[in-house]
N, CA and C atoms as an extended XYZ file, in Angstrom:
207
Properties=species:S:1:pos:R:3:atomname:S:1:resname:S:1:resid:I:1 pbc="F F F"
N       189.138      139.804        5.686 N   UNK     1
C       189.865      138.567        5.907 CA  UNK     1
C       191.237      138.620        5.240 C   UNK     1
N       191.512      139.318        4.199 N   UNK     2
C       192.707      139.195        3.269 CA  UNK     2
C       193.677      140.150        4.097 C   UNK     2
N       193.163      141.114        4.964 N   UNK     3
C       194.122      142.404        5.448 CA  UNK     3
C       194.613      141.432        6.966 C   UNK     3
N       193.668      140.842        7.322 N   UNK     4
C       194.712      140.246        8.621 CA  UNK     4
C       195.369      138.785        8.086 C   UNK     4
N       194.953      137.945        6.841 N   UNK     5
C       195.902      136.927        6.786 CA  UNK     5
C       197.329      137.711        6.219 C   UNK     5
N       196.855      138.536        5.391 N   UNK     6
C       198.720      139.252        5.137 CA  UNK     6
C       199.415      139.828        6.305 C   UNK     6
N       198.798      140.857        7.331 N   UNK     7
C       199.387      141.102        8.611 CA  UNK     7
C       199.989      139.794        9.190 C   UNK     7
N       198.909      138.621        9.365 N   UNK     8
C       199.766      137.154        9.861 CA  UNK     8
C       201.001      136.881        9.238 C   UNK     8
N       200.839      136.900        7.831 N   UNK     9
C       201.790      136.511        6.721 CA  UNK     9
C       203.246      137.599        7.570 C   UNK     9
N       203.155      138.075        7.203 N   UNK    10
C       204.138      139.479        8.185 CA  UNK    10
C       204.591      139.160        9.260 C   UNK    10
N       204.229      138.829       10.163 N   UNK    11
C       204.318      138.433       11.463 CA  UNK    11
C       205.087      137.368       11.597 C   UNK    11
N       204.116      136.526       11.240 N   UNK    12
C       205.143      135.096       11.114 CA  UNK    12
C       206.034      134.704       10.589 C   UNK    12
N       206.283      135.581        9.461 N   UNK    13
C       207.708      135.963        8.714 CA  UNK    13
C       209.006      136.345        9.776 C   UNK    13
N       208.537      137.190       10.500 N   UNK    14
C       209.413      137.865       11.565 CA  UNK    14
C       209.769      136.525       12.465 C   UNK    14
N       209.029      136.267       13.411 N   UNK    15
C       208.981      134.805       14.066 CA  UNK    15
C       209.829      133.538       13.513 C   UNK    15
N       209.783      133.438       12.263 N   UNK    16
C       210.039      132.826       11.438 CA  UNK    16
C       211.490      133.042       11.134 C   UNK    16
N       211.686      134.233       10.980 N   UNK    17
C       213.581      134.582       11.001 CA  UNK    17
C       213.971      134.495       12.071 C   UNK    17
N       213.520      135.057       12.909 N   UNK    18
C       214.362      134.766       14.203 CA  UNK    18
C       214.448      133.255       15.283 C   UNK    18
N       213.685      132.324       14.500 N   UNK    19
C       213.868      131.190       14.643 CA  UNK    19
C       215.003      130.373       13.775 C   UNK    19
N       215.101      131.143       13.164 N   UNK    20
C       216.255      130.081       12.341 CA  UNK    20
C       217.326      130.850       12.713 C   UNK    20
N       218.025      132.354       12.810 N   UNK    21
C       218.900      133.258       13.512 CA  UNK    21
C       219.034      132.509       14.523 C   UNK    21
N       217.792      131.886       15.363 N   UNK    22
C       218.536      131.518       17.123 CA  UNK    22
C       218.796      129.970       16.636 C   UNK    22
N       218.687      129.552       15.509 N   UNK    23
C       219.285      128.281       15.467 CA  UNK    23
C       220.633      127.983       14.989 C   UNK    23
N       221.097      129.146       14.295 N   UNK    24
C       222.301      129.069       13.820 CA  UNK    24
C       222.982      129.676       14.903 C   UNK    24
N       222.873      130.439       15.529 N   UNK    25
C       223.752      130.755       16.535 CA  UNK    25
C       223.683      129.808       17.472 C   UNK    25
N       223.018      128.758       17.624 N   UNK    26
C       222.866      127.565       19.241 CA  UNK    26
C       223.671      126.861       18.210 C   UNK    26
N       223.765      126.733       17.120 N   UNK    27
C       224.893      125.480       16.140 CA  UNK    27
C       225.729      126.070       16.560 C   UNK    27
N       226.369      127.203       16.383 N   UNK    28
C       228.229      128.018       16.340 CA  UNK    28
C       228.422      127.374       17.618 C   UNK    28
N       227.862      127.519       18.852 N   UNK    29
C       227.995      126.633       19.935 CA  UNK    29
C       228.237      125.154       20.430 C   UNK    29
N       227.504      124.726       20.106 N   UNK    30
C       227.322      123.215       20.158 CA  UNK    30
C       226.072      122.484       19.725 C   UNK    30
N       225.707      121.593       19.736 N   UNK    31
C       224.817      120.931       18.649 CA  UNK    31
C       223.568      120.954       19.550 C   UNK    31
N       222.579      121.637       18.841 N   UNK    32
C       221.532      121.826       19.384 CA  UNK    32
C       220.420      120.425       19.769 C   UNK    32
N       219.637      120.831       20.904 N   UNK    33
C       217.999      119.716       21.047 CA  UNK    33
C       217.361      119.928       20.169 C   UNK    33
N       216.677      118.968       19.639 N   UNK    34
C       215.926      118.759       18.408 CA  UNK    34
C       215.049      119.850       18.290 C   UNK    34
N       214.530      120.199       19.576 N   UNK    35
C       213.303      120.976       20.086 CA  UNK    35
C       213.696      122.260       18.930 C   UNK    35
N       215.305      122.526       18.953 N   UNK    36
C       215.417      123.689       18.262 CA  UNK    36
C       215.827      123.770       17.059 C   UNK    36
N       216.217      122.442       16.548 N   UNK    37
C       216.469      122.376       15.127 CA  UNK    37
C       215.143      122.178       14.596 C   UNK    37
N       213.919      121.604       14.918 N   UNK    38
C       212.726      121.777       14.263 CA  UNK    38
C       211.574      122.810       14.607 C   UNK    38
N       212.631      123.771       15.398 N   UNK    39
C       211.079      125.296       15.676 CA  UNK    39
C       211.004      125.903       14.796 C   UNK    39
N       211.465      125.986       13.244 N   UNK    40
C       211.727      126.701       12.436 CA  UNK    40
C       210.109      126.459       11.540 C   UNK    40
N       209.983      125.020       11.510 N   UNK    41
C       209.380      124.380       10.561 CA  UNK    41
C       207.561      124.699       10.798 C   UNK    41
N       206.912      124.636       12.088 N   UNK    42
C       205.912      125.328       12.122 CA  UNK    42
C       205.238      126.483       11.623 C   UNK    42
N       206.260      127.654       11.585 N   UNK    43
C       206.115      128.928       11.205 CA  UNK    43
C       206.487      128.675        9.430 C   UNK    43
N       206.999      127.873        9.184 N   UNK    44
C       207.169      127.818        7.412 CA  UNK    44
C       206.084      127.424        7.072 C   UNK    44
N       205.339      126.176        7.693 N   UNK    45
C       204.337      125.720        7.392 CA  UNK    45
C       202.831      126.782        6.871 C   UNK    45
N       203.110      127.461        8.285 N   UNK    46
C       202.199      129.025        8.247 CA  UNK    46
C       202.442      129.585        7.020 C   UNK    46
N       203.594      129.649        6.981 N   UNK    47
C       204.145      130.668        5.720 CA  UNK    47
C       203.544      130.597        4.686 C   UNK    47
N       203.815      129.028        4.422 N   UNK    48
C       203.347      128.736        3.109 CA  UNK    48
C       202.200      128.455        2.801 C   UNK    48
N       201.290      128.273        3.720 N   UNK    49
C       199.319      128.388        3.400 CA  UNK    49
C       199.379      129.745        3.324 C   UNK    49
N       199.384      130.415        4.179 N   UNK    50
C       199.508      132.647        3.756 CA  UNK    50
C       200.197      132.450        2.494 C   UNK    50
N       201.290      132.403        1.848 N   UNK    51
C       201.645      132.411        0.799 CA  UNK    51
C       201.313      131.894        0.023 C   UNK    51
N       200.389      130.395       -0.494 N   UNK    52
C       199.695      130.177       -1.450 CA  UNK    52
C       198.389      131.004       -1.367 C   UNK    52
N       197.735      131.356       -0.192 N   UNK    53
C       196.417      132.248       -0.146 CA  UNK    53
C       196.517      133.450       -0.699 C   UNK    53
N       197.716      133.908       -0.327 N   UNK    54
C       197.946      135.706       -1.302 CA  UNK    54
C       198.032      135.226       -2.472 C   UNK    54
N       198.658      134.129       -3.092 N   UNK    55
C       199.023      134.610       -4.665 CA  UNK    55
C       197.933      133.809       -5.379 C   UNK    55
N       196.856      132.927       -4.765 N   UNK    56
C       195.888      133.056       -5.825 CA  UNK    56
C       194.627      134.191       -5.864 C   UNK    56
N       194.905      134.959       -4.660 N   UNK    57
C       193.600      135.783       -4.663 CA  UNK    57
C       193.236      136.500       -5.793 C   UNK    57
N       194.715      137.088       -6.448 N   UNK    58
C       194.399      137.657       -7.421 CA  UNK    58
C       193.811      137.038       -8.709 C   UNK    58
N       194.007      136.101       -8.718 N   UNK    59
C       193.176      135.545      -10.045 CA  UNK    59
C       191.983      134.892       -9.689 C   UNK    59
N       192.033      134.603       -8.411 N   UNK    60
C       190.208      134.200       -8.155 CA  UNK    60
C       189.350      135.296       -8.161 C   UNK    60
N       190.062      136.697       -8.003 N   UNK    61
C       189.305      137.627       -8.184 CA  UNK    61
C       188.956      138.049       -9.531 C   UNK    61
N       190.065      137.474      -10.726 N   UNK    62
C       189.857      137.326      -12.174 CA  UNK    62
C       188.501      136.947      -12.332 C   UNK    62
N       188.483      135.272      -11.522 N   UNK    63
C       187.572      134.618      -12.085 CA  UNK    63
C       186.677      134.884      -11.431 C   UNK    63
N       186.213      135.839      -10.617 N   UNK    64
C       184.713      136.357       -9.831 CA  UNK    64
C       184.188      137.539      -11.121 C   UNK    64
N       185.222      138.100      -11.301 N   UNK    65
C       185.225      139.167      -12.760 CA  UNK    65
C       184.533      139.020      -13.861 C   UNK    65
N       185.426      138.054      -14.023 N   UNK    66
C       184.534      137.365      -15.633 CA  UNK    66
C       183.716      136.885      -15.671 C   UNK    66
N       182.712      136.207      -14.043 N   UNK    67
C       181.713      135.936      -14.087 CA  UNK    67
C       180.605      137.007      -14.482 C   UNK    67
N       181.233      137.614      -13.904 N   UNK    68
C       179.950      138.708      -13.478 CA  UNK    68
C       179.902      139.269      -14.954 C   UNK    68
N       180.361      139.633      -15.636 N   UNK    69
C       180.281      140.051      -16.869 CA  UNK    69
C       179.754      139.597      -18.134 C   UNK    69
């Protein structure tokens, strides 16, 4: 489970830049549909559950540790 939420984490990172890249370039143009000033925000959302899930694993794995011991 931890090897494909980080592959996601990865992924949607990518997705994730190039959503905000195609938003700044539709601004240099003219003022974008909402549709595209808020496609950014889904994929952050993602981001940031994958990103709180990686950085406590390691210490829940602390605390599976010290149980066992």
């Amino acid at each position: 489970m931890s090897v494909w939420i980080r592959q996601f984490h990865r992924w949607t990172s990518i997705i994730f830049t190039l959503t905000v890249i195609a938003n700044f370039v539709v601004r240099a143009f003219q003022e974008p549909p909402m549709w595209v000033t808020y496609s950014p925000l889904p994929f952050l959302f993602l981001l940031l559950f994958t990103g709180l899930y990686m950085f406590v694993l390691p210490y829940a794995a602390k605390g599976r540790l010290a149980r066992q011991s």
